[in-house]
C-alpha positions in Angstrom: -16.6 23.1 8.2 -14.7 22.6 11.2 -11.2 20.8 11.3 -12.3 17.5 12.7 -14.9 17.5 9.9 -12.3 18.4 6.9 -10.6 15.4 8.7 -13.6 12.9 8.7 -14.0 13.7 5.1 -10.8 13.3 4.1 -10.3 10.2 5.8 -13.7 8.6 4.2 -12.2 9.9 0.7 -8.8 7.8 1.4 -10.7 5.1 2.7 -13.0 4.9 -0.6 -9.8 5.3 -2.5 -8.0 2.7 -0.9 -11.1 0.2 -1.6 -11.4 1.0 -5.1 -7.6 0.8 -6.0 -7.5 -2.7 -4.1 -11.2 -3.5 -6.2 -9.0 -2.8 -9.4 -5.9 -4.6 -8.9 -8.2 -7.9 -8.0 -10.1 -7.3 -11.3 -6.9 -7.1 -13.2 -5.5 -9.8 -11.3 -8.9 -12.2 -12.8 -8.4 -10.7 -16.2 -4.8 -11.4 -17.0 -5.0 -15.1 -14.9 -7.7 -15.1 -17.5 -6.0 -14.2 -20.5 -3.0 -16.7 -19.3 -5.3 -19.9 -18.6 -6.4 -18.9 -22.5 -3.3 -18.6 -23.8 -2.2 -21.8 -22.1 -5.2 -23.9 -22.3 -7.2 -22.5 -25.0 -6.4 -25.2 -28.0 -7.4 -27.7 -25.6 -10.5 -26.7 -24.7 -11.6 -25.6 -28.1 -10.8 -29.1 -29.2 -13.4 -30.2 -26.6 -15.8 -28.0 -27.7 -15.8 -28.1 -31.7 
């Protein structure tokens, strides 16, 4: 493997990186806004429901 190769990989690697770490902050963003709208609302919306 040439230089410019190694660097083409590793640039792919941070890039795939860089989309999965932003892919995983956004999912835990949606769980604990989740978790808070449950915490917050939840009594009311189970007395809708039951």
């Amino acid at each position: 493997m040439s230089v410019t190769q190694n660097s083409e990989f590793m640039e792919e690697e941070r890039q795939m990186a860089r989309t999965i770490a932003i892919s995983l902050g956004a999912w835990l963003a949606v769980t604990v806004l989740a978790v808070v709208l449950l915490l917050l609302f939840g009594e009311p919306l189970s007395s809708l429901v039951v």
